[in-house]
mmCIF file of the N, C-alpha and C atoms, coordinates in Angstrom:
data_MODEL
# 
_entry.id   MODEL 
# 
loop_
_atom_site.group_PDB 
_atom_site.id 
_atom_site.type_symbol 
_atom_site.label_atom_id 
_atom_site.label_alt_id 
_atom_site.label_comp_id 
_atom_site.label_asym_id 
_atom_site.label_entity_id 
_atom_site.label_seq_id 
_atom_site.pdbx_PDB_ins_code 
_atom_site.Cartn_x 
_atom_site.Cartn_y 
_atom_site.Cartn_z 
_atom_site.occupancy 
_atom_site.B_iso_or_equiv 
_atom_site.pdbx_formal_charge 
_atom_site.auth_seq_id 
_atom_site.auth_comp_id 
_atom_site.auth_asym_id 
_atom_site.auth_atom_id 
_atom_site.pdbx_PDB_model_num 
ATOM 1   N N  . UNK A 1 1  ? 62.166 -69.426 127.899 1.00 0.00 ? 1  UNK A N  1 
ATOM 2   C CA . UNK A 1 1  ? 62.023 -69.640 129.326 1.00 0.00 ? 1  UNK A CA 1 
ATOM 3   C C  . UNK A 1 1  ? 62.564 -68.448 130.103 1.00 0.00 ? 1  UNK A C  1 
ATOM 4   N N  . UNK A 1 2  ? 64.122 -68.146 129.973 1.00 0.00 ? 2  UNK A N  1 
ATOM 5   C CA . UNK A 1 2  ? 64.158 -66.915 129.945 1.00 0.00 ? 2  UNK A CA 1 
ATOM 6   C C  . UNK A 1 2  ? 63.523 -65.453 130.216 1.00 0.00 ? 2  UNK A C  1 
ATOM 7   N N  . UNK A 1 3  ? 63.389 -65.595 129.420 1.00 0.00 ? 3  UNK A N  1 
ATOM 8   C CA . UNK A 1 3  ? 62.255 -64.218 129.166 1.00 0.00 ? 3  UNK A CA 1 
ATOM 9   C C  . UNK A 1 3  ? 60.843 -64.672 129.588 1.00 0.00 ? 3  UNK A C  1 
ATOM 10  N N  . UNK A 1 4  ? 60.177 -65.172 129.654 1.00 0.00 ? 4  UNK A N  1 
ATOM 11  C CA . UNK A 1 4  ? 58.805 -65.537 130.523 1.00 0.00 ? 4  UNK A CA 1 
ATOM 12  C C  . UNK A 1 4  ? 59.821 -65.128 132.200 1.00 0.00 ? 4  UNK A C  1 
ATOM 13  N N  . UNK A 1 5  ? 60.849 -65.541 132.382 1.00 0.00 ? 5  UNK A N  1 
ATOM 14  C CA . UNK A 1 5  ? 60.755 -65.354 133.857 1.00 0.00 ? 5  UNK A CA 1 
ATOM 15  C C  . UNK A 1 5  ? 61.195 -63.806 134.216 1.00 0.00 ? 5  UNK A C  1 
ATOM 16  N N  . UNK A 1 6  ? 61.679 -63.053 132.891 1.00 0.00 ? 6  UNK A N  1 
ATOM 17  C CA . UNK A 1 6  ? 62.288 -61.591 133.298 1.00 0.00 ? 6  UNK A CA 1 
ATOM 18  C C  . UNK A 1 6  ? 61.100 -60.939 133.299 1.00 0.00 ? 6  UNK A C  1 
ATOM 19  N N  . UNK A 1 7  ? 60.039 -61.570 132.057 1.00 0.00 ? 7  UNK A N  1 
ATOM 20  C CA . UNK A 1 7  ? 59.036 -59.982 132.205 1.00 0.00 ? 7  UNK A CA 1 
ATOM 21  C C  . UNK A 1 7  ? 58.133 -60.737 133.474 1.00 0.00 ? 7  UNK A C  1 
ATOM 22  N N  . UNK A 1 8  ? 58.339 -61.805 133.994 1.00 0.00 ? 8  UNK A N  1 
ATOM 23  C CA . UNK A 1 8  ? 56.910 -62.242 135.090 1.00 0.00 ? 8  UNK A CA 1 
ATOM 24  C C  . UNK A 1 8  ? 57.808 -61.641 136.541 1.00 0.00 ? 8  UNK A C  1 
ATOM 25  N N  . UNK A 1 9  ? 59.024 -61.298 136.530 1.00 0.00 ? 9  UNK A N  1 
ATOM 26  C CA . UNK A 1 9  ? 60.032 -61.747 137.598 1.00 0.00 ? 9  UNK A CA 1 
ATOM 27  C C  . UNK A 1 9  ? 58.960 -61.047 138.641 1.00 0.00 ? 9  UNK A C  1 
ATOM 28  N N  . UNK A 1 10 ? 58.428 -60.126 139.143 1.00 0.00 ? 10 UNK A N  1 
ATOM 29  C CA . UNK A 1 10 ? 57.585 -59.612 140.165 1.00 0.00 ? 10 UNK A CA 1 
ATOM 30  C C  . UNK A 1 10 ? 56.344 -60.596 140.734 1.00 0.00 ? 10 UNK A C  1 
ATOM 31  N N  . UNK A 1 11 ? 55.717 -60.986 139.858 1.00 0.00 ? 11 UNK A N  1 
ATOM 32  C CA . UNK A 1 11 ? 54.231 -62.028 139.994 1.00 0.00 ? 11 UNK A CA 1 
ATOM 33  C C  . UNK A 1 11 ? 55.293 -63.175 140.374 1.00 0.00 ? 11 UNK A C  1 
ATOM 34  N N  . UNK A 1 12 ? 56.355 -63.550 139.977 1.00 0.00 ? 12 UNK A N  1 
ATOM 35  C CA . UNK A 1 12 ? 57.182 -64.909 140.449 1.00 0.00 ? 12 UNK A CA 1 
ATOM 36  C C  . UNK A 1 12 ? 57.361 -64.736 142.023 1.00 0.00 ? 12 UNK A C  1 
ATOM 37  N N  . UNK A 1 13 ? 58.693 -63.553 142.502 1.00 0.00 ? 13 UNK A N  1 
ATOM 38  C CA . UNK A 1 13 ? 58.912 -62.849 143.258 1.00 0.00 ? 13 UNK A CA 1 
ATOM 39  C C  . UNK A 1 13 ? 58.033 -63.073 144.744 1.00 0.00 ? 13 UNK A C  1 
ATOM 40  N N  . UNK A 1 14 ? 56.485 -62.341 144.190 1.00 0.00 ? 14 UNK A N  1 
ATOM 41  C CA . UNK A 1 14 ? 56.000 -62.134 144.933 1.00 0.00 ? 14 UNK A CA 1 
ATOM 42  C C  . UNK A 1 14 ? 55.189 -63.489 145.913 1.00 0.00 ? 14 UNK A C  1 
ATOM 43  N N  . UNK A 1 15 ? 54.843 -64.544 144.676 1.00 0.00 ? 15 UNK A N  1 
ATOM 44  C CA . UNK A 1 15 ? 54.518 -65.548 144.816 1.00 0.00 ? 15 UNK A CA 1 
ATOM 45  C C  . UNK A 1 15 ? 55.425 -66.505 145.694 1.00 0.00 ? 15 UNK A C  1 
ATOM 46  N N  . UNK A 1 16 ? 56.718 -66.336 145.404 1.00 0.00 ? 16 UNK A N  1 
ATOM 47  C CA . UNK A 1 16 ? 57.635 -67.649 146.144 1.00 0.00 ? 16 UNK A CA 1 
ATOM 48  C C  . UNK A 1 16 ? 57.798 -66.709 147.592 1.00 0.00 ? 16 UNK A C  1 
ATOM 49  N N  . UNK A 1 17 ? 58.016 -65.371 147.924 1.00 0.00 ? 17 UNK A N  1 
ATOM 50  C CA . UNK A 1 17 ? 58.338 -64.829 149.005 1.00 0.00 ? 17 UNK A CA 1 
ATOM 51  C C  . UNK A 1 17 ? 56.925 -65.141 149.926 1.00 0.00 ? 17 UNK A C  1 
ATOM 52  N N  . UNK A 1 18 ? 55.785 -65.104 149.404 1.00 0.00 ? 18 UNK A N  1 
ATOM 53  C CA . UNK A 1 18 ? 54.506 -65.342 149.775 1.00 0.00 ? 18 UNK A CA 1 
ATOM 54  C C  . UNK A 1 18 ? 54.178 -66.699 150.535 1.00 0.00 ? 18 UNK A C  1 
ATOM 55  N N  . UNK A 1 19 ? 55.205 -67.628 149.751 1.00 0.00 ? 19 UNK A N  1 
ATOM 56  C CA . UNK A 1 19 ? 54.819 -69.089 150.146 1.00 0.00 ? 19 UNK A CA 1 
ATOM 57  C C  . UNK A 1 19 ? 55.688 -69.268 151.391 1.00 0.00 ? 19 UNK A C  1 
ATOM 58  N N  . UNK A 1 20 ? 57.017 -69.013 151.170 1.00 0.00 ? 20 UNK A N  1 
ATOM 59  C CA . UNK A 1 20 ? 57.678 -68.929 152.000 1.00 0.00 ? 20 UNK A CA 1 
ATOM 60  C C  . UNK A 1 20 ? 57.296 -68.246 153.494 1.00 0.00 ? 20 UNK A C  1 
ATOM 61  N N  . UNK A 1 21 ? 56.573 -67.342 153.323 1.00 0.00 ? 21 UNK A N  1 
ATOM 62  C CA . UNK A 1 21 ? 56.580 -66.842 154.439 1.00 0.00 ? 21 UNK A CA 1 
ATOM 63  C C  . UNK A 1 21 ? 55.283 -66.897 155.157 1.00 0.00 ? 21 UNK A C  1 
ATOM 64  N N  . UNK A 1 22 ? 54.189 -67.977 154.379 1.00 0.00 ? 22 UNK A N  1 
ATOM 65  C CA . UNK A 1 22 ? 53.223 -68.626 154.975 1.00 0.00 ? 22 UNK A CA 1 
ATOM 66  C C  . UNK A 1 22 ? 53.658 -69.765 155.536 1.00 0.00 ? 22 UNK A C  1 
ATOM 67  N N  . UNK A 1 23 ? 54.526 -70.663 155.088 1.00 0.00 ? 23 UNK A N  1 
ATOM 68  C CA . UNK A 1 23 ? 55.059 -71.649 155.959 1.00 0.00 ? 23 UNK A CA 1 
ATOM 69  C C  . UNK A 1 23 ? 55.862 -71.999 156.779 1.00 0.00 ? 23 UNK A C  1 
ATOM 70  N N  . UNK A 1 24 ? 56.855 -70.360 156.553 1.00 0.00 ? 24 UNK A N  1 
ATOM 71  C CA . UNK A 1 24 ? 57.071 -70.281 157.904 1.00 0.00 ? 24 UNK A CA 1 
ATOM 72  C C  . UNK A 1 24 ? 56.202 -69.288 159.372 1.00 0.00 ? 24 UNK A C  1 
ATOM 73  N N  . UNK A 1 25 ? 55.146 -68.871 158.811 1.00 0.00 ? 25 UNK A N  1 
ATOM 74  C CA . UNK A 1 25 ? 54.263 -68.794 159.951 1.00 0.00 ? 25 UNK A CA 1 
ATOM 75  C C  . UNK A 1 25 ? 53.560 -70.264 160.194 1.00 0.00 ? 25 UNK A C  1 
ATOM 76  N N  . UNK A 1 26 ? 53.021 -70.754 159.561 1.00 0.00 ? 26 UNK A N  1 
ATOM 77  C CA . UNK A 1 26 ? 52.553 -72.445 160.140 1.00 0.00 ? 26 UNK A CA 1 
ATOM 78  C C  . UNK A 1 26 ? 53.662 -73.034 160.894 1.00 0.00 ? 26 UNK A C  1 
ATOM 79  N N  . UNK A 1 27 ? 54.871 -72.776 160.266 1.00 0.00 ? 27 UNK A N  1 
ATOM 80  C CA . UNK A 1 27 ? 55.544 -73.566 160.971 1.00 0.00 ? 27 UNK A CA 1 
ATOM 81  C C  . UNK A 1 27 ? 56.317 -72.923 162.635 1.00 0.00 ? 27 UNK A C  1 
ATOM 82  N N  . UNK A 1 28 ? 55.890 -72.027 162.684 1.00 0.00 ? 28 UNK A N  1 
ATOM 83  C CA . UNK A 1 28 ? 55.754 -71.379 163.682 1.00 0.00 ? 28 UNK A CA 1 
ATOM 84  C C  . UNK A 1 28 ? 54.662 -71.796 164.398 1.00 0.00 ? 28 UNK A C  1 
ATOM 85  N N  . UNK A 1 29 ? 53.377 -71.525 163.993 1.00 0.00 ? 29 UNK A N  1 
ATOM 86  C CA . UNK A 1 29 ? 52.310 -71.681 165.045 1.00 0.00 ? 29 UNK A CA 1 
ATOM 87  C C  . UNK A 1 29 ? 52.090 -72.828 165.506 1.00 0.00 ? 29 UNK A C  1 
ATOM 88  N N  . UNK A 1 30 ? 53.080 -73.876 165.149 1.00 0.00 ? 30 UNK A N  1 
ATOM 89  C CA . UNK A 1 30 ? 52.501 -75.431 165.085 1.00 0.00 ? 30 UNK A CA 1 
ATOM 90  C C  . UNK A 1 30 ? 53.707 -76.144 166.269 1.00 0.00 ? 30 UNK A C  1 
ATOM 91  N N  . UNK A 1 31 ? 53.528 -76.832 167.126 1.00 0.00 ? 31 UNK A N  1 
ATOM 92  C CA . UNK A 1 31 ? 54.426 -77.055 168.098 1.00 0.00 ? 31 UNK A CA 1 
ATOM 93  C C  . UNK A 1 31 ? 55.039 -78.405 167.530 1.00 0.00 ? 31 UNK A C  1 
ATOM 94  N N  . UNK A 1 32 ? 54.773 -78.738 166.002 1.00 0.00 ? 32 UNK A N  1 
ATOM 95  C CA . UNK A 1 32 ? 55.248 -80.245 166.182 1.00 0.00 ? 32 UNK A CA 1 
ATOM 96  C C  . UNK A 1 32 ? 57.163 -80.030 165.321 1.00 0.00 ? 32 UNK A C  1 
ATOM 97  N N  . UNK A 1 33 ? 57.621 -80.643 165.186 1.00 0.00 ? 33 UNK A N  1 
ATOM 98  C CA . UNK A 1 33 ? 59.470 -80.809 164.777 1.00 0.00 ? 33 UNK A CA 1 
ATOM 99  C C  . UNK A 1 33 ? 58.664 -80.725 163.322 1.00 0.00 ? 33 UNK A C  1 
ATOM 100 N N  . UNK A 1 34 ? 58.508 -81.474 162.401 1.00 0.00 ? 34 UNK A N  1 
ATOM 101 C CA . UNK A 1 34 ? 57.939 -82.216 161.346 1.00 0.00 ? 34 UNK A CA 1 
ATOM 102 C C  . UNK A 1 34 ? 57.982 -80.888 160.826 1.00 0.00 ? 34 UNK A C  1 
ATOM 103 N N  . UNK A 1 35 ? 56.842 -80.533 160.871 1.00 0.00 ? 35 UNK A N  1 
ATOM 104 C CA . UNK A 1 35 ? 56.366 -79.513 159.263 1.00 0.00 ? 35 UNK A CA 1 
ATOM 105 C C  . UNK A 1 35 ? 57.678 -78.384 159.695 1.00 0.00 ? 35 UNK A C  1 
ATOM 106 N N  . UNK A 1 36 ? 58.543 -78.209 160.988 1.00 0.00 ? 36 UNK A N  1 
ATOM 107 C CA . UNK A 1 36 ? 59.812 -77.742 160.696 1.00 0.00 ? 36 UNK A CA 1 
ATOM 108 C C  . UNK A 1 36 ? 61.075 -78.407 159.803 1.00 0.00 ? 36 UNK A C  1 
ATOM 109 N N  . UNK A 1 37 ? 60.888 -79.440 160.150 1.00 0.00 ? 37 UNK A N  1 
ATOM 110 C CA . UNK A 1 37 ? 62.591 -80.226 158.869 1.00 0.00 ? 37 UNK A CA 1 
ATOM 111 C C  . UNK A 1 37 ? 61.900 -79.901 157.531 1.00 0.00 ? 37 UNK A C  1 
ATOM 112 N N  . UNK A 1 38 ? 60.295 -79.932 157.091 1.00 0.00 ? 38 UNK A N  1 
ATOM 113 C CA . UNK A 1 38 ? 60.026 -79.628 156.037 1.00 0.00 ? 38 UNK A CA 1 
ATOM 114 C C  . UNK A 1 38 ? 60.666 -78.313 155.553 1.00 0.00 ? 38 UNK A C  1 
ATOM 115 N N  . UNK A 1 39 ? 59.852 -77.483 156.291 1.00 0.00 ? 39 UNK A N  1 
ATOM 116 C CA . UNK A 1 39 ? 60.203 -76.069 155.765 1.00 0.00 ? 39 UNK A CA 1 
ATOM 117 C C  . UNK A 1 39 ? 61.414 -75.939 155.471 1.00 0.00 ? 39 UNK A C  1 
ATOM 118 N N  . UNK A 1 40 ? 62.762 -76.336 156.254 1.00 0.00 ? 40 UNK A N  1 
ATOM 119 C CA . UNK A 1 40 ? 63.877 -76.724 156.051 1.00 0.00 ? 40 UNK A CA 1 
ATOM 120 C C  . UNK A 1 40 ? 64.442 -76.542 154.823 1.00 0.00 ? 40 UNK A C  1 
ATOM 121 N N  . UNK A 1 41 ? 64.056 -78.223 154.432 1.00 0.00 ? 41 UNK A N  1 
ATOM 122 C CA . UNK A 1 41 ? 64.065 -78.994 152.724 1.00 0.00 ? 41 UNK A CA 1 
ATOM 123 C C  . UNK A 1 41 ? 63.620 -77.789 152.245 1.00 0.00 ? 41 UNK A C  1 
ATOM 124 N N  . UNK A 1 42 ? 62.821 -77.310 152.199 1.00 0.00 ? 42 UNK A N  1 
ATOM 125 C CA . UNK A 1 42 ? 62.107 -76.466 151.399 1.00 0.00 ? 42 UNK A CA 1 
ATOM 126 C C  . UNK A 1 42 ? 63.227 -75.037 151.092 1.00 0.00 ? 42 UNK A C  1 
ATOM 127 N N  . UNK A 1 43 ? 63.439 -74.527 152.266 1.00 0.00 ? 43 UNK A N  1 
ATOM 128 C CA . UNK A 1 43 ? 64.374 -73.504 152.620 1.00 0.00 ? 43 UNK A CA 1 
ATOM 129 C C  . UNK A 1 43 ? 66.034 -73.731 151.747 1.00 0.00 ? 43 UNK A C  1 
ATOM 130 N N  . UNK A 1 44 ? 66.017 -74.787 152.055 1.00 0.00 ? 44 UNK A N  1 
ATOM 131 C CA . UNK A 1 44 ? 67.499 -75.318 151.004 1.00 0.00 ? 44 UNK A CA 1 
ATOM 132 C C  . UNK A 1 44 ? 67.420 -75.417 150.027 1.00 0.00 ? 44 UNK A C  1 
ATOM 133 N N  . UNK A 1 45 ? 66.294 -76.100 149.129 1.00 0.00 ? 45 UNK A N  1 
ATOM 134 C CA . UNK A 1 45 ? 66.427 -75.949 147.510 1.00 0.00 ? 45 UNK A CA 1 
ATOM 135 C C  . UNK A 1 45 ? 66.308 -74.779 147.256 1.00 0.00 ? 45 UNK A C  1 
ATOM 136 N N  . UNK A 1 46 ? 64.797 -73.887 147.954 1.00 0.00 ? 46 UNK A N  1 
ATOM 137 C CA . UNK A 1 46 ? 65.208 -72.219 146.939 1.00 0.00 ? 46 UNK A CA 1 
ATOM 138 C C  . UNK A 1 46 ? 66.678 -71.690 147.892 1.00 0.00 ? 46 UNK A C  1 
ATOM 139 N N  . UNK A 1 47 ? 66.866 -72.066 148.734 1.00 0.00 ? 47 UNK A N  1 
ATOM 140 C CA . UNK A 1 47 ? 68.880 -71.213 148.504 1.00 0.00 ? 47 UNK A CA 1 
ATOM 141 C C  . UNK A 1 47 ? 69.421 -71.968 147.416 1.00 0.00 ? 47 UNK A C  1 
ATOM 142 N N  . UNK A 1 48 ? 69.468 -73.103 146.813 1.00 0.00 ? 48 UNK A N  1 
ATOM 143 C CA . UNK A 1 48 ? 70.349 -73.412 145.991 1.00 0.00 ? 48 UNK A CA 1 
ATOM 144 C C  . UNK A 1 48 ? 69.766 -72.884 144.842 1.00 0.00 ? 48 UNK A C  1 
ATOM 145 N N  . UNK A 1 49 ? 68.767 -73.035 144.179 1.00 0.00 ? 49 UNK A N  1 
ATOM 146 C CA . UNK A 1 49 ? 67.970 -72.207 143.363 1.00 0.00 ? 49 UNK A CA 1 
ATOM 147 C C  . UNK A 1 49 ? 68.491 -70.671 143.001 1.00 0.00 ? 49 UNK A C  1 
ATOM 148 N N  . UNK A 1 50 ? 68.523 -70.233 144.024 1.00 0.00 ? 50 UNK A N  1 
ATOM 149 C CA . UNK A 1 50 ? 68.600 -68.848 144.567 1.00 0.00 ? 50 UNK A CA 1 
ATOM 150 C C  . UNK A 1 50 ? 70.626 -68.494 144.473 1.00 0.00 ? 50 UNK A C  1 
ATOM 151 N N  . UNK A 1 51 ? 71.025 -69.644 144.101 1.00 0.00 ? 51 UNK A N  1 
ATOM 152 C CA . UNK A 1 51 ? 72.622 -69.969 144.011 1.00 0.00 ? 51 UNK A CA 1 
ATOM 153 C C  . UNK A 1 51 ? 73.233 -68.885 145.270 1.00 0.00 ? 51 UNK A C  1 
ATOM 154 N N  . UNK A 1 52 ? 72.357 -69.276 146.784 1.00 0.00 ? 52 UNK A N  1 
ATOM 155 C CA . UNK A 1 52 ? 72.765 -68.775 148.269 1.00 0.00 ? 52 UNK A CA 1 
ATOM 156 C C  . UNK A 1 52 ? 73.535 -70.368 148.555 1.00 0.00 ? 52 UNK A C  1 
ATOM 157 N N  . UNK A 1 53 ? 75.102 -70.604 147.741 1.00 0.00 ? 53 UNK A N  1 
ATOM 158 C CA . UNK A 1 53 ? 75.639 -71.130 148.733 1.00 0.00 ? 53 UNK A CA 1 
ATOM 159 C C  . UNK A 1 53 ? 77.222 -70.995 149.062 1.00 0.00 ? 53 UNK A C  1 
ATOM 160 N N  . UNK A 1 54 ? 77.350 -71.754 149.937 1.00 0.00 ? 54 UNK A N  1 
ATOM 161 C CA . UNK A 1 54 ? 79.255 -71.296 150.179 1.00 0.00 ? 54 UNK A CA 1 
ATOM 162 C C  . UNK A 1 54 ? 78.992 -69.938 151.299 1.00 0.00 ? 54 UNK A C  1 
ATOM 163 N N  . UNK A 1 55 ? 79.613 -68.953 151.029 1.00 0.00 ? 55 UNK A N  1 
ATOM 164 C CA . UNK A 1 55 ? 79.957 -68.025 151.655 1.00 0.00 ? 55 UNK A CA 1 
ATOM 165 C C  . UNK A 1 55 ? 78.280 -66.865 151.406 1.00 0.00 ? 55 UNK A C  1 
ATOM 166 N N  . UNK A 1 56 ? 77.797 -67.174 149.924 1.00 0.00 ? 56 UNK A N  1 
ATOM 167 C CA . UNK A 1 56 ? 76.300 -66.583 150.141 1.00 0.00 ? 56 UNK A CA 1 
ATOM 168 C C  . UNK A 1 56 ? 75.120 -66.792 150.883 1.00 0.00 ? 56 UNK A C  1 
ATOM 169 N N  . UNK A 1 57 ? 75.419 -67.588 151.554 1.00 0.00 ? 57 UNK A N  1 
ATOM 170 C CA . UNK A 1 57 ? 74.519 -68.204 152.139 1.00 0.00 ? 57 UNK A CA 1 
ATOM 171 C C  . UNK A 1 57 ? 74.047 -67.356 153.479 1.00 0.00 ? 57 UNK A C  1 
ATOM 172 N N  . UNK A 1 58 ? 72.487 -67.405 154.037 1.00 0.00 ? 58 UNK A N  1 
ATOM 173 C CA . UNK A 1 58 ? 72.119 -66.462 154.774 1.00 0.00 ? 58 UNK A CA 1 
ATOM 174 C C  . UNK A 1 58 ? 72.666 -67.330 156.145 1.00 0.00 ? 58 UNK A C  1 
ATOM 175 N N  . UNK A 1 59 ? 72.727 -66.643 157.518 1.00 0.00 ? 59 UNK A N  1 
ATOM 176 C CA . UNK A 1 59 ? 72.967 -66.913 158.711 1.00 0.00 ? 59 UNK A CA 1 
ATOM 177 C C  . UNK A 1 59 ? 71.785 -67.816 158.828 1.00 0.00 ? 59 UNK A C  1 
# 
């Protein structure tokens, strides 16, 4: 498992920064609260994922 994710780490990378940053343009263009608390949820597991917490954590 490991190693599938070191030699893919770029195609991974590029893919989760990709998603991320399509939903937060929807969730931008969209005036409703909703698909914002989503993105949210969403935003918090990859920081914990991402082990962004405590003092790593972004502003």
């Amino acid at each position: 498992m490991i190693n599938f994710i070191i030699t893919n780490f770029n195609d991974i990378f590029g893919a989760i920064t990709s998603i991320i940053a399509g939903a937060s343009a929807l969730s931008a263009l969209t005036p409703t609260q909703k698909d914002d608390k989503i993105l949210s949820k969403v935003k918090s597991i990859l920081n914990i994922f991402a082990l962004n917490i405590g003092n790593a954590k972004t502003a």
